[in-house]
C-alpha positions in Angstrom: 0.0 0.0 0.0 2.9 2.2 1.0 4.6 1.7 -2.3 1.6 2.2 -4.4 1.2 6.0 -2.2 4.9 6.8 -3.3 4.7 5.5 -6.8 1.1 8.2 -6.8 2.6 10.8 -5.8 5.6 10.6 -8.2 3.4 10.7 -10.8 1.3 13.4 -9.9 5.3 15.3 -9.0 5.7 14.0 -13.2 2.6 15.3 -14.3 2.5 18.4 -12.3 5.8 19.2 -13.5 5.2 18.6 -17.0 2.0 21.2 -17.1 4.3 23.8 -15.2 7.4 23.5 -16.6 7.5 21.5 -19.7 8.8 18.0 -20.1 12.3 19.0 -20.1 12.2 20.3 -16.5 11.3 17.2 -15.5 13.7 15.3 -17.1 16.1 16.5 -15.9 16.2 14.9 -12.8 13.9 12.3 -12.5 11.1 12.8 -10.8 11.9 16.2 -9.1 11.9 14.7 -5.7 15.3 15.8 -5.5 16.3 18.9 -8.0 19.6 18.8 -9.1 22.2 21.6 -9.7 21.3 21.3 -13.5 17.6 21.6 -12.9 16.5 25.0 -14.5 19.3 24.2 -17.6 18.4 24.6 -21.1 16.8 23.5 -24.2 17.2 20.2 -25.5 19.7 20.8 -28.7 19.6 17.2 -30.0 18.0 13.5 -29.2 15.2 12.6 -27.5 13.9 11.3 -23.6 12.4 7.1 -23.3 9.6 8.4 -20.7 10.3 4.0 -20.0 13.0 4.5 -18.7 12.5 7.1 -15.9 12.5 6.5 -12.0 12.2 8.2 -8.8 15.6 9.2 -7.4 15.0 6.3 -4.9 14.8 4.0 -7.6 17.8 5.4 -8.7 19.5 5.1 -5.3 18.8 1.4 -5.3 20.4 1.3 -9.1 23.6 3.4 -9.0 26.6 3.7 -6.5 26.6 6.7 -4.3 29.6 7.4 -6.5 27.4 6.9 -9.7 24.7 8.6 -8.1 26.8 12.1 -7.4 27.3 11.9 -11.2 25.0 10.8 -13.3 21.9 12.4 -10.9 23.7 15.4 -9.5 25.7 15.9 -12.6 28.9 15.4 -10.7 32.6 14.9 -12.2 35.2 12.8 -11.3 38.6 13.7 -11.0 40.9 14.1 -14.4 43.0 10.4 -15.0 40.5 8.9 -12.0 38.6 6.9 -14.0 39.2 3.5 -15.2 37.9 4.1 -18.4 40.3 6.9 -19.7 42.9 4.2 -20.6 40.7 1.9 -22.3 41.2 1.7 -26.2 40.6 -2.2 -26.7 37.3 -2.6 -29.5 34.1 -2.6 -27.6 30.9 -0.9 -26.8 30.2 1.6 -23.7 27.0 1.5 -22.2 25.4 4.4 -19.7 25.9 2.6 -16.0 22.3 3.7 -15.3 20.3 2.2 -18.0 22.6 0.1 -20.2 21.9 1.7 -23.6 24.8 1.8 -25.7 25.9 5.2 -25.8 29.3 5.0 -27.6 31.4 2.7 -29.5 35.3 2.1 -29.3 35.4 3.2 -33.0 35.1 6.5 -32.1 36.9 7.2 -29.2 40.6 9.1 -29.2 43.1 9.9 -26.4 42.2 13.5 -25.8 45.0 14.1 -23.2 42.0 15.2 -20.7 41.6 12.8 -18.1 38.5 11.7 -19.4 37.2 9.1 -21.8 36.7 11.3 -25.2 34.7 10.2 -28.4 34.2 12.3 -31.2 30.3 10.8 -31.8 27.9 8.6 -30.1 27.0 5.2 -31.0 24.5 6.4 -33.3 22.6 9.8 -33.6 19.8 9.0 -31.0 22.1 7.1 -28.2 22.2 10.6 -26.0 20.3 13.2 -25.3 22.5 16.7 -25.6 20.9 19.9 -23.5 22.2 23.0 -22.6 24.0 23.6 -18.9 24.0 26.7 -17.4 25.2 25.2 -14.1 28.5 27.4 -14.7 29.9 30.8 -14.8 30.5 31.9 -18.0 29.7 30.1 -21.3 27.0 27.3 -21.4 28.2 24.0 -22.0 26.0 21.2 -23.9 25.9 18.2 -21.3 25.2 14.5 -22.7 22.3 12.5 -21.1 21.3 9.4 -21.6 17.9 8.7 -22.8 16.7 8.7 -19.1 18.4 11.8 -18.0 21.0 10.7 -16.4 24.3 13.0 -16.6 27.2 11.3 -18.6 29.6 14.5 -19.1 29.5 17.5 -21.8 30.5 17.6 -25.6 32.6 20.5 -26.9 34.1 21.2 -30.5 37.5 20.9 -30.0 37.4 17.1 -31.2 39.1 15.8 -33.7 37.6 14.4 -37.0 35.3 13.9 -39.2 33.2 15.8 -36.4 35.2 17.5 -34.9 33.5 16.7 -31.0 34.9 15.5 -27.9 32.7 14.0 -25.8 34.4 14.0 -22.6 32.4 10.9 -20.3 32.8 10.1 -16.6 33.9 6.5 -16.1 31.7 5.9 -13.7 28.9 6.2 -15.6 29.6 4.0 -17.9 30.1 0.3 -18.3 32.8 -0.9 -20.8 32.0 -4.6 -22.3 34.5 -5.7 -24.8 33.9 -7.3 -27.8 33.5 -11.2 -27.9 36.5 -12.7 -28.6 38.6 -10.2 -26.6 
C-alpha cells in the first residue's frame, strides 16, 4: 500500500511538473523529488527522452553507486585520469551505467589528453540526449544524457575528425564490455 502511495505521488510530481514546466524540466532529474544543480538548464539541442525509462531518485538510489549517483543524478565529475575508463582503447561498446543503452562505440573514441574518456560521436545519432547547462559561470556548456536523463559528461568542438566533437564521459557512468573474442 505504501509503495503504491509513493509510486502516486511521483506521478502526480511528473505530471504536475510537466504542465508547469514542460517535459524538459522534468527530465532532468527524474522525478523532481530531489532537484539537481542542472535543474533549470536549457533546451534540449539534439536526441530525445524514453519516458520508460525514468524513476524516482529512490529507484535510482537502489540502481547506482553513491559514486554513480553524485554523477549521473547530481551531474557530478570525477577527477581528471580517476577513471578506469580513460585508458581503455581495446574494441568494444560503452554503455550508460544507469540504463545500459549503448551510448558510444570504441570506434570513435581518441586519447584527448584530458583525463576523461573522449569520443568524437555517439554510438549512433539517438544514443544521448545533448541539453544546454548553465550550471557554470561563463559560457554554457552542452551536457550528454542518456535517454533517461542521467548525466554522462559535456561535448565540446575541440574534437578531432570527421566531427570535430569530444565528448568528454565520466567513467563511472559508464560500463565498458569488450567485444567477444577479446
Amino acid at each position: 500500500m505504501k509503495e503504491g502511495i509513493e509510486i502516486m505521488k511521483s506521478i502526480s510530481v511528473i505530471l504536475l511538473a510537466i504542465a508547469v514546466g514542460g517535459v524538459g524540466a522534468v527530465l532532468s532529474r527524474g522525478t523532481g523529488e530531489k532537484p539537481g544543480p542542472t535543474e533549470s538548464n536549457g533546451k534540449i539541442v539534439s536526441g530525445t527522452f524514453d519516458t520508460s525509462e525514468f524513476k524516482s531518485d529512490a529507484e535510482w538510489k537502489k540502481l547506482l553507486t553513491p559514486f554513480q549517483y553524485y554523477i549521473m543524478r547530481e551531474a557530478g565529475t570525477e577527477a581528471p585520469y580517476s577513471g578506469k575508463l580513460d585508458q581503455e582503447f581495446g574494441p568494444g561498446t560503452y554503455y550508460s551505467a544507469a540504463t545500459h543503452q549503448p551510448v558510444f562505440s570504441s570506434k570513435t573514441k581518441f586519447h584527448s589528453g584530458t583525463g576523461w574518456p573522449s569520443f568524437w560521436a555517439p554510438i549512433n545519432q539517438n544514443a544521448v540526449v545533448l541539453r544546454w547547462d548553465y550550471g557554470l559561470p561563463g559560457e554554457p556548456r552542452l551536457e550528454v544524457l542518456d535517454r533517461a536523463g542521467n548525466h554522462l559528461g559535456h561535448v565540446f568542438d575541440d574534437g578531432p575528425p570527421p566531427t570535430g566533437k569530444r565528448y568528454c564521459m565520466n567513467s563511472a557512468a559508464l560500463i565498458f564490455i569488450p567485444d567477444s573474442g577479446r
